[in-house]
MMTF fields as JSON, N, C-alpha, C and O atoms, coordinates in Angstrom:
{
  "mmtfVersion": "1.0.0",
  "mmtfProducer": "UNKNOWN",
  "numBonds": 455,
  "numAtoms": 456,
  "numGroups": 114,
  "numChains": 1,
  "numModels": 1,
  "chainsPerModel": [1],
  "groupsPerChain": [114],
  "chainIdList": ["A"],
  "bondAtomList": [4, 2, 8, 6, 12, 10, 16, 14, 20, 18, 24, 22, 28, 26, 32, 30, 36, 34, 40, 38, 44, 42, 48, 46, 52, 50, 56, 54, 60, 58, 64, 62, 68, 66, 72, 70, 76, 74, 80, 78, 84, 82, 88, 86, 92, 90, 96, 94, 100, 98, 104, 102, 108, 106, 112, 110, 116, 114, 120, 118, 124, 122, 128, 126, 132, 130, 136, 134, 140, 138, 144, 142, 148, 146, 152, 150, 156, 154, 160, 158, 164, 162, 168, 166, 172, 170, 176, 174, 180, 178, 184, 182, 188, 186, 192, 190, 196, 194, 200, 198, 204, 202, 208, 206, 212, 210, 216, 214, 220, 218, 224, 222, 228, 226, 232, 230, 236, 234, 240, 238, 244, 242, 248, 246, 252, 250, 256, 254, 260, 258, 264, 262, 268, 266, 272, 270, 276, 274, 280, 278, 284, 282, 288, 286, 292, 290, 296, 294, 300, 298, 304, 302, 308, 306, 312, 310, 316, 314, 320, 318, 324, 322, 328, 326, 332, 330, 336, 334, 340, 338, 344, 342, 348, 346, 352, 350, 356, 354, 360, 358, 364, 362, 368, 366, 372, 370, 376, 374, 380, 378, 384, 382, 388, 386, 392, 390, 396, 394, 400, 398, 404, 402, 408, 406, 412, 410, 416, 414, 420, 418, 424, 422, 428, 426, 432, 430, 436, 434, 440, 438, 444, 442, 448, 446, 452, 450],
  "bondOrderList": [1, 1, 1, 1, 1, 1, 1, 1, 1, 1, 1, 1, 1, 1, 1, 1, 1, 1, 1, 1, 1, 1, 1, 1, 1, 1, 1, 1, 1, 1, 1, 1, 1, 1, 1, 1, 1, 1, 1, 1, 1, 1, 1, 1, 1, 1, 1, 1, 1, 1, 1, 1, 1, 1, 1, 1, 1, 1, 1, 1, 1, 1, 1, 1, 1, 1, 1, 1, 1, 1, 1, 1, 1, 1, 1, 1, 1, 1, 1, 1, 1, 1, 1, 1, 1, 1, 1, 1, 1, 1, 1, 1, 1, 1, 1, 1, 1, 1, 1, 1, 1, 1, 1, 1, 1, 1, 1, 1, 1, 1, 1, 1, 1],
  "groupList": [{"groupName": "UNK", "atomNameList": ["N", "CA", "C", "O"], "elementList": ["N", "C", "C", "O"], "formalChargeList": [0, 0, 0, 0], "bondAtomList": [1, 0, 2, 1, 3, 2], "bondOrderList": [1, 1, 2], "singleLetterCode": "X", "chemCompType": "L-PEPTIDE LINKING"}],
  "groupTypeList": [0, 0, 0, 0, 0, 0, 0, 0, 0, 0, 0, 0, 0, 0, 0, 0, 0, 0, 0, 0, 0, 0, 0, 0, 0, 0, 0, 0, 0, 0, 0, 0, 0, 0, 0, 0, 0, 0, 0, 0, 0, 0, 0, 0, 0, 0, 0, 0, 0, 0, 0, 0, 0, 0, 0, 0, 0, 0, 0, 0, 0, 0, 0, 0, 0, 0, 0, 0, 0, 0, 0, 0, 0, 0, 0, 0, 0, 0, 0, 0, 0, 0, 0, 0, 0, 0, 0, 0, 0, 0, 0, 0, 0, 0, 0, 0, 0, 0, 0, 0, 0, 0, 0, 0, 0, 0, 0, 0, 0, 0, 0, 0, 0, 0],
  "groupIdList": [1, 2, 3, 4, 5, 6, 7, 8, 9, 10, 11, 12, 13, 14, 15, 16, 17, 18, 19, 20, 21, 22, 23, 24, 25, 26, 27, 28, 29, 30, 31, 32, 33, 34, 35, 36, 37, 38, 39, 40, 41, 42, 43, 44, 45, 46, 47, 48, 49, 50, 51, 52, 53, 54, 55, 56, 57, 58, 59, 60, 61, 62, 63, 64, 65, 66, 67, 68, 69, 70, 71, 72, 73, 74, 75, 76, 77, 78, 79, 80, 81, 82, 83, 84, 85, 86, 87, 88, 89, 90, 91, 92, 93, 94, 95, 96, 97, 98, 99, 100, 101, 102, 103, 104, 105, 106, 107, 108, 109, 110, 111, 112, 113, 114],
  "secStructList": [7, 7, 4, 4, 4, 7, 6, 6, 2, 2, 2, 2, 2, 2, 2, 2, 2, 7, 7, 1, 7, 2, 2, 2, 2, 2, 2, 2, 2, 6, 1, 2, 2, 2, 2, 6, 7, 1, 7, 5, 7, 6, 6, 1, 7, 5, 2, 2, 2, 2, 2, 2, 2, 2, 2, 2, 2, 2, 6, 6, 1, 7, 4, 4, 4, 7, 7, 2, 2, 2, 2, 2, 2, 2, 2, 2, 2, 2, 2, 2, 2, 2, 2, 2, 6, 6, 6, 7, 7, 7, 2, 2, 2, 2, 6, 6, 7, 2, 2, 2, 2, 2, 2, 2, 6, 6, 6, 7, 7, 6, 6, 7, 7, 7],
  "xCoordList": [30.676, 29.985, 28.475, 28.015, 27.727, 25.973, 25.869, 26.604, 24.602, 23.931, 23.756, 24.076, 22.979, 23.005, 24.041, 23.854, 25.872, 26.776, 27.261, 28.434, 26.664, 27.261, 26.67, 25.554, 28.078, 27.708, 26.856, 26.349, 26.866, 26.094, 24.411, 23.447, 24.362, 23.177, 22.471, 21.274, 23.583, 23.134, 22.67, 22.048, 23.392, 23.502, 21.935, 21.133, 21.772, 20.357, 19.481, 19.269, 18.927, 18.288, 17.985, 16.881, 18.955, 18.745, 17.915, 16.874, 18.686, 18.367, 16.547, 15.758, 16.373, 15.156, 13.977, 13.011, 14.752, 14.307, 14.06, 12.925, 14.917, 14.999, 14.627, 15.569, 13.5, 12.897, 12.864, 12.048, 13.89, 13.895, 15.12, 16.005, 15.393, 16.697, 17.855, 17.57, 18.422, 19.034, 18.408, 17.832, 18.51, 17.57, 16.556, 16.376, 15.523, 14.041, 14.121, 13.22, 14.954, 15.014, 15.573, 15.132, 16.37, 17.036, 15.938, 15.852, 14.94, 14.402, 12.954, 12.167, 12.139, 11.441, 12.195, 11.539, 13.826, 13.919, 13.908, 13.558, 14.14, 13.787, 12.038, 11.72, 11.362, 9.841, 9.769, 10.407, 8.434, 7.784, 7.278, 7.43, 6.724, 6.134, 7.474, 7.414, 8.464, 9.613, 10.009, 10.055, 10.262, 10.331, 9.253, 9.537, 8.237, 7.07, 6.732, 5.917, 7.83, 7.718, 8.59, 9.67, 8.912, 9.73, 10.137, 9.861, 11.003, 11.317, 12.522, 13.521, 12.537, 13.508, 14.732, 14.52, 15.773, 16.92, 17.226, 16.75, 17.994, 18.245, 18.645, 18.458, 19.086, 19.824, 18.266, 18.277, 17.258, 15.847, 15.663, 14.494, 16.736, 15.928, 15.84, 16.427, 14.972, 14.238, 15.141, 16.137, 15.026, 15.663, 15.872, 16.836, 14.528, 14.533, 15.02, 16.046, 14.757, 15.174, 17.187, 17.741, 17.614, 18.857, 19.409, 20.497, 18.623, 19.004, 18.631, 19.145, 17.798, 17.607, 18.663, 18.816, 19.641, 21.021, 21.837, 22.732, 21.855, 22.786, 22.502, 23.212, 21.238, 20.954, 21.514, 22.018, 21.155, 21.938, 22.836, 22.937, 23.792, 25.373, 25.438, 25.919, 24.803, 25.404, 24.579, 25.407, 23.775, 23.267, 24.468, 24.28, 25.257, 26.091, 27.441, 28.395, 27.312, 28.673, 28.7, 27.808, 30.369, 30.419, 30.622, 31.633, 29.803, 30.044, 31.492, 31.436, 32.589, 34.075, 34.225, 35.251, 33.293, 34.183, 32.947, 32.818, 32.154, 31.141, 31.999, 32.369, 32.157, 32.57, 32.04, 31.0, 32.834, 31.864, 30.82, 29.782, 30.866, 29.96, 29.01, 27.876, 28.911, 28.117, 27.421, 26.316, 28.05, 26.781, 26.061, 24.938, 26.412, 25.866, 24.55, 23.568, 24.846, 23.961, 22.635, 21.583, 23.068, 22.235, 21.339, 20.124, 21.755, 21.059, 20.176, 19.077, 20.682, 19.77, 18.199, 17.249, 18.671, 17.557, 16.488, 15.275, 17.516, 16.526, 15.514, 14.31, 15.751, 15.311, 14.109, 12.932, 14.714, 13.56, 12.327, 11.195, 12.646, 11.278, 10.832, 9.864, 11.343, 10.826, 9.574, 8.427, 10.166, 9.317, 8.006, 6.876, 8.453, 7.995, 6.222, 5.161, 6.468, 6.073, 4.438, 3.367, 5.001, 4.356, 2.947, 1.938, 3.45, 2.347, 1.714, 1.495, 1.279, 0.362, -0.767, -1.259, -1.294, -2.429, -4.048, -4.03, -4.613, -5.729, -5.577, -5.42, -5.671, -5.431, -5.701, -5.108, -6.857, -7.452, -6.065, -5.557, -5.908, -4.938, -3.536, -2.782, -3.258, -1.7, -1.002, 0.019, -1.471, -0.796, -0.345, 0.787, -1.27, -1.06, -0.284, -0.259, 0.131, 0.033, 1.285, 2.197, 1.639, 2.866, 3.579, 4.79, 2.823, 3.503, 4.31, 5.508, 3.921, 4.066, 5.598, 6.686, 5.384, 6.398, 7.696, 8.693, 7.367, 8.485, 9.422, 10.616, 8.259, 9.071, 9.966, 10.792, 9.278, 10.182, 11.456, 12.622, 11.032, 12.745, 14.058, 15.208, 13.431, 14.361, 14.616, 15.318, 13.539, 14.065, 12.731, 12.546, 11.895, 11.324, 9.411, 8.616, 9.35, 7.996, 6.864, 6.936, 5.994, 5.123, 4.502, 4.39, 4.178, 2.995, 3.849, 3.069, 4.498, 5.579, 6.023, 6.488, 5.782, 5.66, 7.053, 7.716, 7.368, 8.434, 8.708, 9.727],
  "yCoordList": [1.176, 0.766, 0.884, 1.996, -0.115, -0.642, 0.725, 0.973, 1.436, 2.098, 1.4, 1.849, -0.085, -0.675, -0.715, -1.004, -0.259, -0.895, 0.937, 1.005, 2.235, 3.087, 3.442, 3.374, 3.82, 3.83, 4.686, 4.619, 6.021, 7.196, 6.721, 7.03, 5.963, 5.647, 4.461, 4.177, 3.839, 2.819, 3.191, 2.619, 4.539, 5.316, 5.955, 5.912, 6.534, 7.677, 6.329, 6.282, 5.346, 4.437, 3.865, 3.62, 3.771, 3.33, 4.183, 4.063, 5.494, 6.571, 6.715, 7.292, 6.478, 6.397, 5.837, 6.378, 3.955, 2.922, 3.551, 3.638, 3.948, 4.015, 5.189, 5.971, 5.656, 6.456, 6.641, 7.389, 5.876, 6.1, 6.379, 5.537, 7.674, 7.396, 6.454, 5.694, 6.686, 5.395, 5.932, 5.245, 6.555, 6.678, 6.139, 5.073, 6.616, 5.928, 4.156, 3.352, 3.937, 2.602, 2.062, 1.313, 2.639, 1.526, 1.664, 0.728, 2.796, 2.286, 1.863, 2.091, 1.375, 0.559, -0.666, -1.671, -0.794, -2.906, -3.082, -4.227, -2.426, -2.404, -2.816, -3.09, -2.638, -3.364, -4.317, -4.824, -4.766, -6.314, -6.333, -7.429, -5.44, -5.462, -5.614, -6.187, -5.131, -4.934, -6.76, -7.305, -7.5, -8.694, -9.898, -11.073, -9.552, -10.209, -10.879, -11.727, -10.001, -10.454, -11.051, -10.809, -11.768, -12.445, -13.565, -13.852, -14.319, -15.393, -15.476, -14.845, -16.343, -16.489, -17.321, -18.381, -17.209, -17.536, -18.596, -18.62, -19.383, -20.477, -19.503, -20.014, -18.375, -17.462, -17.11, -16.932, -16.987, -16.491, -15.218, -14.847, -14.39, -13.553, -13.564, -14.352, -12.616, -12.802, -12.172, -11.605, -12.166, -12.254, -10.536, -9.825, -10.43, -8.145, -7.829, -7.175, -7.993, -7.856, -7.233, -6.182, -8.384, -8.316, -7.588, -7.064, -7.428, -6.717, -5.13, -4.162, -4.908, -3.28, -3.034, -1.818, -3.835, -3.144, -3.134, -2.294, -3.836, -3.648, -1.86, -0.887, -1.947, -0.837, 0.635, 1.667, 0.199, 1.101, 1.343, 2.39, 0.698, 0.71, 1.705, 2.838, 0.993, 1.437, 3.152, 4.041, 3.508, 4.913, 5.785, 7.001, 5.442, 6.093, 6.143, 6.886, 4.929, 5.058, 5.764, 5.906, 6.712, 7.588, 7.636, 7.054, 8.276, 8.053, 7.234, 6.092, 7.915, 7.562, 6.159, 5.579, 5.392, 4.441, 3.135, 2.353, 3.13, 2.585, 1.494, 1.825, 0.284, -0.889, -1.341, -0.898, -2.401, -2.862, -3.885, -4.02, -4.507, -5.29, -4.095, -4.351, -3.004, -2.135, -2.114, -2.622, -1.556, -1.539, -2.037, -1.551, -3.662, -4.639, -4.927, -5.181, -4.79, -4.593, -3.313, -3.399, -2.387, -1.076, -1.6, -1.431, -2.104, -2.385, -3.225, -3.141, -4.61, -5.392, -5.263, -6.021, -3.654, -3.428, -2.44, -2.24, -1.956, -0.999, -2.328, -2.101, -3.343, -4.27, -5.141, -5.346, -5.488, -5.664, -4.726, -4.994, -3.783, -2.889, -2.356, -1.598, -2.632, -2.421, -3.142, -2.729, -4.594, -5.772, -5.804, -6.075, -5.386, -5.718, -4.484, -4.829, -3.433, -2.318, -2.468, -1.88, -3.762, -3.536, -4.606, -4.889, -4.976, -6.458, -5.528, -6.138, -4.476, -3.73, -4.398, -4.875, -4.43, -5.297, -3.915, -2.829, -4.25, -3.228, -2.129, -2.393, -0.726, 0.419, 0.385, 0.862, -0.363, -0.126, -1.067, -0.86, -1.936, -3.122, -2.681, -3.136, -1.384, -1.115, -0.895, -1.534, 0.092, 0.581, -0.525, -0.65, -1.26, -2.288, -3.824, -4.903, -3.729, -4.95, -5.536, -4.71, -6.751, -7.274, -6.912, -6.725, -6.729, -5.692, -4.764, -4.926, -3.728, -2.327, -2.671, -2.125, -3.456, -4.24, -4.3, -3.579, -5.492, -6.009, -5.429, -5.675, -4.131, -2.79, -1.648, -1.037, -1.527, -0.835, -1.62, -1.237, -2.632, -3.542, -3.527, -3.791, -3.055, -2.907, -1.151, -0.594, -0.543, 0.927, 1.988, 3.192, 0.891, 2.176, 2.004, 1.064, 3.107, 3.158, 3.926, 5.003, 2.669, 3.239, 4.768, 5.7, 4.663, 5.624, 6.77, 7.493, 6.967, 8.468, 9.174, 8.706, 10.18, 11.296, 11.63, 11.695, 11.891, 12.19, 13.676, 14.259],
  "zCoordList": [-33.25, -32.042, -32.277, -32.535, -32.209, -32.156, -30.908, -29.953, -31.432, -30.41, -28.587, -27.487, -29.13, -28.047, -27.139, -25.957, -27.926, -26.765, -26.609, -26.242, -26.791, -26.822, -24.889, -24.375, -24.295, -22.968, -22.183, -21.063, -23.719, -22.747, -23.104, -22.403, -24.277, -24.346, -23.602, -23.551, -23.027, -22.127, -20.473, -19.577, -20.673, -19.104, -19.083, -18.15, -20.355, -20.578, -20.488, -19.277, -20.977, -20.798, -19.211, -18.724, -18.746, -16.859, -16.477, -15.832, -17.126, -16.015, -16.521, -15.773, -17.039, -18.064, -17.024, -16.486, -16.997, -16.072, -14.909, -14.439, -14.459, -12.472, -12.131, -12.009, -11.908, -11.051, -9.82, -9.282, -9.113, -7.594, -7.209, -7.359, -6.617, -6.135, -4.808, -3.882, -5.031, -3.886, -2.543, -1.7, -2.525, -0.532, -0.758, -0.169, -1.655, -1.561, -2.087, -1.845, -2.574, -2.86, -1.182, -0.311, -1.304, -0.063, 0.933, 1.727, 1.079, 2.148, 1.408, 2.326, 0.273, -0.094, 0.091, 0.368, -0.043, 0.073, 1.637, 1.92, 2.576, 3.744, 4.72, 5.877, 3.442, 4.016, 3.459, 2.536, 4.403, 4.004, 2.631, 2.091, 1.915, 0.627, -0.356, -1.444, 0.081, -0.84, -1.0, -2.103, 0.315, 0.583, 0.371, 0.608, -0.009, -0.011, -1.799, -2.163, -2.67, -3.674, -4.631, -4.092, -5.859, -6.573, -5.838, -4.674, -6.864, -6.808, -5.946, -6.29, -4.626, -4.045, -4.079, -4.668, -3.703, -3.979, -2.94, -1.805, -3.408, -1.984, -0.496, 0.608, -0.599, 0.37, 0.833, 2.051, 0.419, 1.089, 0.175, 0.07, -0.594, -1.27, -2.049, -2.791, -2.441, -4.076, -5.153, -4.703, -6.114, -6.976, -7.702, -7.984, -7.774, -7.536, -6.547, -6.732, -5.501, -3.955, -4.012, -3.689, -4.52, -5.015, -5.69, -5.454, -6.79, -8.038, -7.351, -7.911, -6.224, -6.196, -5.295, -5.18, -4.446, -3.76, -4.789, -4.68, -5.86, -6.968, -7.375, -7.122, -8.057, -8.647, -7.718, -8.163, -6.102, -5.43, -5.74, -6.381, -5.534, -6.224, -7.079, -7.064, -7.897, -9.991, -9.394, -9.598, -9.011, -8.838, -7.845, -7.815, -7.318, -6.157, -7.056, -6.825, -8.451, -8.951, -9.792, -10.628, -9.702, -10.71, -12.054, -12.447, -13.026, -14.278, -14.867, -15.322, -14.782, -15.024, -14.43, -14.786, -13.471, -12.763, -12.732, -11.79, -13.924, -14.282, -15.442, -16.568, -14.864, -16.0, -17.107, -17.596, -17.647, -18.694, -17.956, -18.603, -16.943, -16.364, -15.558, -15.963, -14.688, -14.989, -16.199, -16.39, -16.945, -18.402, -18.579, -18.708, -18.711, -18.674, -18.42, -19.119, -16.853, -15.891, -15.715, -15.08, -16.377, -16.446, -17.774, -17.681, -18.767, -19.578, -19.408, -19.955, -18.249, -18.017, -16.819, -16.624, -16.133, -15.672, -16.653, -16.583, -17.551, -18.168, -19.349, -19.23, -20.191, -20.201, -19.199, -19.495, -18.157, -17.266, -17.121, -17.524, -16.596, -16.669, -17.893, -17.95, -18.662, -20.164, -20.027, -19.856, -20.169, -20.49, -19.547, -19.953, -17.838, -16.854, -16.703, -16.183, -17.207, -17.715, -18.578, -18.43, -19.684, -20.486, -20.163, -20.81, -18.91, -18.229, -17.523, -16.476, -17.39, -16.059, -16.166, -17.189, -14.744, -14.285, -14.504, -15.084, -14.149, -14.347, -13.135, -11.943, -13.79, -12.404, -11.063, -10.095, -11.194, -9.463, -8.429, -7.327, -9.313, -8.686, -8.374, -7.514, -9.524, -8.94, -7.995, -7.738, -7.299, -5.701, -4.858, -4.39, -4.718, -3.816, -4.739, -4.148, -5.787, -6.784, -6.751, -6.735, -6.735, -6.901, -7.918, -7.794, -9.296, -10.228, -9.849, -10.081, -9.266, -8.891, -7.641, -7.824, -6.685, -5.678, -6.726, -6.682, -7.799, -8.19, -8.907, -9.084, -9.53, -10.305, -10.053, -10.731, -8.193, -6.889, -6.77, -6.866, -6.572, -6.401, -7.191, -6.838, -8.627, -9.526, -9.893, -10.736, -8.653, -8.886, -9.423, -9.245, -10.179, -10.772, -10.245, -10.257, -9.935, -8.929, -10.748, -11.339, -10.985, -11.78, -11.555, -12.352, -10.281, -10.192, -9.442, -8.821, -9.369, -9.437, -10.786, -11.826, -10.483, -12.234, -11.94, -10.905, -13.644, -13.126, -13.587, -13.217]
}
């Protein structure tokens, strides 16, 4: 088994990604800033928007009962904010930045230490 497909290393990687836990996420997709950003879907939402009730999910689900489409999926957010991460806009701009929005949506709040 490729590192890439080993599950605990796919699990340590999310957990890596997602700095927010499901309460504070669910109530960041609950505002206008949360809604105000990405690409929308014929349904009206955006496309992070989506992906951060997913991420809810996969955070509430228990280790043992985590699929192979879970995985999948954990990998594909830890990927996203990889990539998403490495575009930071200049500091003064973050707090307020669509960057920073679109990175909450998928879970992980830059400017929270961890």
């Amino acid at each position: 088994m490729a590192k890439d497909d080993d599950p605990d290393e796919i699990r340590r990687q999310f957990s890596e990604a997602v700095n927010m836990s499901p309460a504070e996420l669910e109530r960041w997709l609950d505002t206008d800033e949360s809604r105000s950003v990405g690409q929308k879907t014929d349904g009206g939402e955006s496309t992070g928007h989506a992906e951060g009730r997913r991420i809810v999910e996969l955070l509430r689900t228990k280790k043992g009962d985590l699929d192979d489409d879970d995985l999948a999926h954990m990998r594909k957010v830890h990927g996203y904010v990889a990539r998403h991460l490495a575009q930071e806009p200049a500091k003064e701009d973050v707090e307020t930045s669509k960057w920073r929005y679109s990175l909450m949506n998928w879970g992980h709040d830059p400017l929270k230490r961890s």
